[in-house]
C-alpha positions, 0 to 999 in steps of 0.5 A: 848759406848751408854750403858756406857752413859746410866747407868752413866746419870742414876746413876748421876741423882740419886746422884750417884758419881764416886768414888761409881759408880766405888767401886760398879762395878755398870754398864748398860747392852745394848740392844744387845743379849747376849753382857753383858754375853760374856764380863762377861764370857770373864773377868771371872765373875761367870755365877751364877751371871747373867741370860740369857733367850731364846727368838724367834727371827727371827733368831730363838731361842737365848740366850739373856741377862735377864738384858738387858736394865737396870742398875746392881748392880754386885753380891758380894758373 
């Protein structure tokens, strides 16, 4: 739960509360592949809102998360 450390301390450094944290859906995607793509996929959010790039990796071609490393704000269509 690293990310979840992450994305919280830097909401709350902005003033962010809790409550608004949560109403939002507002969250870190972790620095891990494509982990932020499949847990979206696997809770049935919209693959429209989200990205994914293919970068080389030593493992060859791979689909990563575009929004790894950084704080979402999830689409609200």
């Amino acid at each position: 739960m690293r990310g979840r450390r992450i994305g919280l301390a830097y909401f709350h450094e902005r003033g962010f509360r809790d409550d608004i944290i949560r109403t939002f859906q507002l969250g870190y995607v972790p620095e891990m592949g494509a982990a932020f793509s499949g847990a979206a996929r696997a809770r049935g959010f919209d693959a429209d809102c989200w990205n994914g790039r293919l970068d080389q990796t030593p493992r060859g071609w791979e689909r990563l998360d575009f929004f790894a490393g950084r704080v979402t704000f999830p689409c609200m269509a």
